[in-house]
N, C-alpha and C positions, 0 to 999 in steps of 0.2 A: 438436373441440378441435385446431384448427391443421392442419399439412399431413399426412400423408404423415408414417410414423415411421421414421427414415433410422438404418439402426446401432444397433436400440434404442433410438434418441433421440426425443422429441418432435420438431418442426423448431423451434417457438423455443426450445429446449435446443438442439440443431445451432448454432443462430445465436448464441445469450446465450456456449456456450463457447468460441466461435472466438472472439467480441470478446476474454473474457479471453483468451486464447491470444495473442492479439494483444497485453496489455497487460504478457507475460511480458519480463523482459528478456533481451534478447541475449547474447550471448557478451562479441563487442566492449564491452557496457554493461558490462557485470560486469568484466570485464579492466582498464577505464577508470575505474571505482570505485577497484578494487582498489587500483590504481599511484595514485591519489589518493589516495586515504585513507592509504595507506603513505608517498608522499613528505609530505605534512603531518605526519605523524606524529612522522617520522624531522628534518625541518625544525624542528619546535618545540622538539624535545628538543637539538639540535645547537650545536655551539660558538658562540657568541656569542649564544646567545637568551638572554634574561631569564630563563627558565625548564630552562635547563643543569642538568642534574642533580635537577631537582628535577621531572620527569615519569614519576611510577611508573607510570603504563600509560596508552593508550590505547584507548578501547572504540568499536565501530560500536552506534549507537542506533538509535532510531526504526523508522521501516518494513522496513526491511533486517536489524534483527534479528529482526526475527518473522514472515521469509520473505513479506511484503506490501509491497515495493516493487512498483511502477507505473512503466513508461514516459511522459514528456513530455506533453504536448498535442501538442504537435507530434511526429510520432514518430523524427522527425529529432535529435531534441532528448536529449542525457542527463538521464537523471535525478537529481534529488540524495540525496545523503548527508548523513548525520548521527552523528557524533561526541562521545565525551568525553572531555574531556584530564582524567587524575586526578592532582591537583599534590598533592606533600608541602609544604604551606604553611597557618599558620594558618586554621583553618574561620571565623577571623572578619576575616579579612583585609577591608581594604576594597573593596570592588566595584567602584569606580572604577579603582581601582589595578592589579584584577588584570584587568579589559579591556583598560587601558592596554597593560600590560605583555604580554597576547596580539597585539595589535595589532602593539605593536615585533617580537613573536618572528616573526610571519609575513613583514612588511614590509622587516626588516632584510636591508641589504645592495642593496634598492632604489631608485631614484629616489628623492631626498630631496624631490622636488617632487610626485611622486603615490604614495600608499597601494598599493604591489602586493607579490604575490606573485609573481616568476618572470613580470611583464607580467599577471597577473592580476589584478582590483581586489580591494581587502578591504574589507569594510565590518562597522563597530562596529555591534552589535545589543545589545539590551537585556542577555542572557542569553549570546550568542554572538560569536563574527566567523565571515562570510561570505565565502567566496574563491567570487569568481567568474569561471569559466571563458566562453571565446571563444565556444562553441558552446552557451552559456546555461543551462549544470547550475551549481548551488552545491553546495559542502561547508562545511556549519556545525560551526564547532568551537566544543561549550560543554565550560568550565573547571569544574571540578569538584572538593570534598575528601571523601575519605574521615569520616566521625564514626563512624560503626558498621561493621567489618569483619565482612561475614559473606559469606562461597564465594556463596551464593544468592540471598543478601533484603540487600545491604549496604545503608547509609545513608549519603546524600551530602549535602551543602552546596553551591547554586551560587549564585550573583553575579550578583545583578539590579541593574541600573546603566542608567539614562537619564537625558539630560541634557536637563531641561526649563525653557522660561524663567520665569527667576526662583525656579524649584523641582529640585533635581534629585530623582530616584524613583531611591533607592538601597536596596537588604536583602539576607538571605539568604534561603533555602527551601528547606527539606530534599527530597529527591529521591531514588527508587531506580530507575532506567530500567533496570539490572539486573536487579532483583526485579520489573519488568514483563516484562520477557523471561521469565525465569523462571514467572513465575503465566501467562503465556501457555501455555508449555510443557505446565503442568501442569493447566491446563483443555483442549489441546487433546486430550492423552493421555486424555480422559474422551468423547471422540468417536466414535461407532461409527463402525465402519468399515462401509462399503456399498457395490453396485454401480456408485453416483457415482465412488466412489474409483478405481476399474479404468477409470473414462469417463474422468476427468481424464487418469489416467496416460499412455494411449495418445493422448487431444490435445494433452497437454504432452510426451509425450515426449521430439519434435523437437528442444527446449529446454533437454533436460537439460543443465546445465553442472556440470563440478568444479573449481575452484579450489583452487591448490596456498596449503599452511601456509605463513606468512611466517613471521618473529620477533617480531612486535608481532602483537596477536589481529586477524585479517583478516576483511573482512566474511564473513559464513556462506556455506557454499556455497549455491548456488541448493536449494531443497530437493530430495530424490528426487522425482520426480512420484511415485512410486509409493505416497508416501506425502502425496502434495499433497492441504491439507486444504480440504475444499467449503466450509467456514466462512469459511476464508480469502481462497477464491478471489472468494467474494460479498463480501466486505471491499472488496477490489480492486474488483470492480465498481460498491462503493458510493463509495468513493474518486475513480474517473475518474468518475461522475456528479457529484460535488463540484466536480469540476475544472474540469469543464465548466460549470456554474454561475457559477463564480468568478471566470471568462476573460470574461465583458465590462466592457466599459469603466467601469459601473454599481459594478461589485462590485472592481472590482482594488481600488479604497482600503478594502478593507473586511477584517479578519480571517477567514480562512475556520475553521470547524470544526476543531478540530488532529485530525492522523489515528490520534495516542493514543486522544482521547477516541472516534473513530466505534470502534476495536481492541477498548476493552472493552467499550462496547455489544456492538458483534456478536459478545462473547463472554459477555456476561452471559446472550443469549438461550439457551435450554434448547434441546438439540438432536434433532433430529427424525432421524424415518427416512424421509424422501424421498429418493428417488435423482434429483430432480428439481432440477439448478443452478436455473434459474427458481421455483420452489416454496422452495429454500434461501433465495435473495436474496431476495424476497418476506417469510421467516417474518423476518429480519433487518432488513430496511425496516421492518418494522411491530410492530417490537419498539421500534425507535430511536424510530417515530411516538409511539408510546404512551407511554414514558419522557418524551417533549419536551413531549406535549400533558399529561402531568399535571403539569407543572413548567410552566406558560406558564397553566392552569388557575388553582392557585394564586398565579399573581400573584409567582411564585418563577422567577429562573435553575437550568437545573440544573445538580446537583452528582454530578461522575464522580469516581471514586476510582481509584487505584492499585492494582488487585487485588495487587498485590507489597507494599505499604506504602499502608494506609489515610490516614496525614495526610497524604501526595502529592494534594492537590488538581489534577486535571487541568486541572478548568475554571476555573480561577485568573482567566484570561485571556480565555477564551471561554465564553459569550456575555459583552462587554462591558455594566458595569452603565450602568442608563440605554439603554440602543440595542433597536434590534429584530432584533439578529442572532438571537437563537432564537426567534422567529417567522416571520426570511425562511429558517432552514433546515429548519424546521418546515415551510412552506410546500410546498420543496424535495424532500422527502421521500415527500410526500402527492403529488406529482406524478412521482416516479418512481417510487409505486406504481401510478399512474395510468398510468402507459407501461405498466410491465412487463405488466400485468393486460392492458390492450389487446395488447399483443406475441406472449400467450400466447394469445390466442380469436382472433385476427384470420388470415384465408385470404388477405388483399390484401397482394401480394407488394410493391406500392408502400407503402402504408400502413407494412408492417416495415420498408421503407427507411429511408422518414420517421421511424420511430420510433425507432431501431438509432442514427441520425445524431440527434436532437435527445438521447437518452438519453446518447449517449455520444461523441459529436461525430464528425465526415464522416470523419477519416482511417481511425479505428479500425473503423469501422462499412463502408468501403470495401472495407477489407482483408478484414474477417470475412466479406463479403457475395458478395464474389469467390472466398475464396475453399471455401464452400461451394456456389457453382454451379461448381466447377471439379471440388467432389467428386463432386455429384448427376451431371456428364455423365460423368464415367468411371464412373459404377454407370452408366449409362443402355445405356456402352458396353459395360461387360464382361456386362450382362444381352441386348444383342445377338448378341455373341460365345459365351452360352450356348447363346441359342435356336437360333441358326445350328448351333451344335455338335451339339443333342439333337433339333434336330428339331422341337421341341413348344416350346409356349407359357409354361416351369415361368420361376420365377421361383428367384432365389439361394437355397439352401433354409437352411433354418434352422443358426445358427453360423456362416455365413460370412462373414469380416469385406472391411469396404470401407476400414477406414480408422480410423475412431474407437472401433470396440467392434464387436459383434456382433447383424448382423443378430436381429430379434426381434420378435413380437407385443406385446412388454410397452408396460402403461403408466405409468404414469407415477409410482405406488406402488406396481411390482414385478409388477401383473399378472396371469395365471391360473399361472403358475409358482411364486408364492410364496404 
């Protein structure tokens, strides 16, 4: 079953968590967020916008609140944020009206001849505007009203507005991205904890970031590793296989998967006690498979819900009716089952190349690949510098850590020790 088990690891567990490790964000990332997120924030609410006074909070949404933001494609590249502006303004406001008026609040003060932010472009989205930045991150800010205040599970109102010819597609939809944060929380809290947990900690460690409290809620800190959950970290890696997908030419006009809906999948699945990331990612692909394929069986898209609020329809949007988006990611999924399975039996160290780089694309698969042959030679070294020292043949004895966790005979469900 694969190489050589390095730190208690399998070697495609070595390999599958360096890639996430790799998809961790930065310092710089997070700093860059942060100062984004806060100057929009502080910009919309500010003297002469449309929306002066009448911005009772701003929230970070999407992947960032539920600790599964991913780096770029390119890993030069920031990655984006997601926002909601909660306006004290009729819940039935018009949707046209109240894009418009986001549009002006960002725009204002700029070129009357181009749409920017601060030299930034903005762009009108159905549900949102988009500022985007020189070095190709966006921050989508959608507008939003309060209808039901509640601390936990509140209920929002946003503003679907596109302008189509001859037709325009305007309404409301109730929304609690909140209450997803929230029911995330509190399914993740139902999580054993296991030896995986200790694995992550120590290959995320490096990573650990804190982010200081602003006066508007700031994106979360990065999470503790210490408490980085394997569920999530397989999220992520089902994530940048998405990404990678969605990056050729073929597919950019095409809606990808929203990363809500992959979020509660991979958290609807029942959770296991493998200490094995490849074994977790795995029980979460073919959870997702199963879901897709009996929804593409009956001749039915499928229908994700909001564990926070059941009439939040996720898949609103995706799979588009009429199309074969949930058959080509159907497809998708079945094929990066197909990697990993190969990833996890295979001894050919080219083969895991190939397969590292088509699962999860060259940069990322570069970096994780280097730099576990950077780890394997200092063991190689410091197991020289023992024998040189003792004399004898012994090998690092058992508990001695190299790096990511501790030396071990175990396998791969815990072993003869448990």
């Amino acid at each position: 079953m694969g190489l050589q088990i390095i730190d208690g690891l399998e070697a495609e567990d070595e390999y599958l968590i360096e890639v996430a490790r790799q998809l961790q964000l930065t310092k710089t990332e997070n700093e860059n967020n942060k100062s984004r997120y806060e100057g929009l924030a502080k910009f919309v609410d500010g003297p002469g916008s449309p929306f002066e006074d009448l911005v009772s909070d701003v929230k970070p949404s999407g992947s960032n609140a539920i600790h599964a933001a991913i780096r770029g494609l390119v890993l030069e590249n920031m990655p984006d944020v997601d926002g909601i502006v909660i306006l004290d303004i009729a819940p039935d406001e018009n949707p046209r009206v109240v894009q418009e008026r986001l549009i002006m609040a960002l725009t204002r003060g700029g070129d009357d001849s181009d749409e920017t932010y601060r030299g930034c472009k903005v762009e009108p989205n159905s549900r949102c505007a988009t500022v985007h930045y020189e070095d190709g991150s966006t921050v989508d800010l959608m507008p939003v009203v309060v209808t039901h205040d509640d601390e936990k599970y509140p209920i929002m109102n946003l503003f679907h507005y596109k302008a189509e010819s001859g037709h325009d597609e305007s309404y409301h939809k109730t929304i609690s991205p909140v209450g997803f944060k929230a029911a995330v929380h509190d399914r993740l809290e139902q999580e054993p904890k296991r030896l995986i947990n200790e694995t992550l900690a120590k290959a995320f460690g490096d990573r650990q970031l804190l982010l200081e409290k602003a006066a508007v809620e700031s994106l979360p800190e990065p999470e503790a590793f210490k408490d980085k959950s394997p569920r999530i970290v397989a999220l992520q890696l089902i994530k940048r296989f998405r990404d990678i997908q969605f990056s050729t030419t073929i597919r950019k006009q095409r809606r990808k998967p929203p990363s809500v809906v992959l979020a509660t999948l991979a958290l609807e699945a029942n959770f296991t006690h493998t200490n094995s990331l490849m074994e977790e990612t795995l029980h979460v692909v073919r959870y997702i498979i199963g879901k897709l394929e009996t929804s593409h069986n009956l001749g039915m898209n499928i229908d994700v819900r909001n564990p926070g609020y059941n009439q939040d329809i996720l898949t609103d949007r995706w799979p588009e009716g009429g199309t074969d988006d949930q058959a080509i990611f159907l497809s998708d999924m079945k094929k990066m089952e197909e990697g990993l399975v190969i990833l996890r039996d295979t001894t050919d160290l080219k083969k895991r190349d190939k397969l590292l780089q088509s699962l999860f694309g060259e940069s990322v698969s570069r970096k994780a690949l280097d730099a576990v042959m950077e780890r394997k030679q200092a063991g190689r070294d410091a197991g020289r510098m023992m024998i040189n020292g003792l004399g004898s043949t012994s090998v690092m004895p058992r508990g001695s850590s190299t790096g990511l966790g501790v030396v071990s005979s175990a396998r791969r469900f815990g072993g003869p020790d448990q």
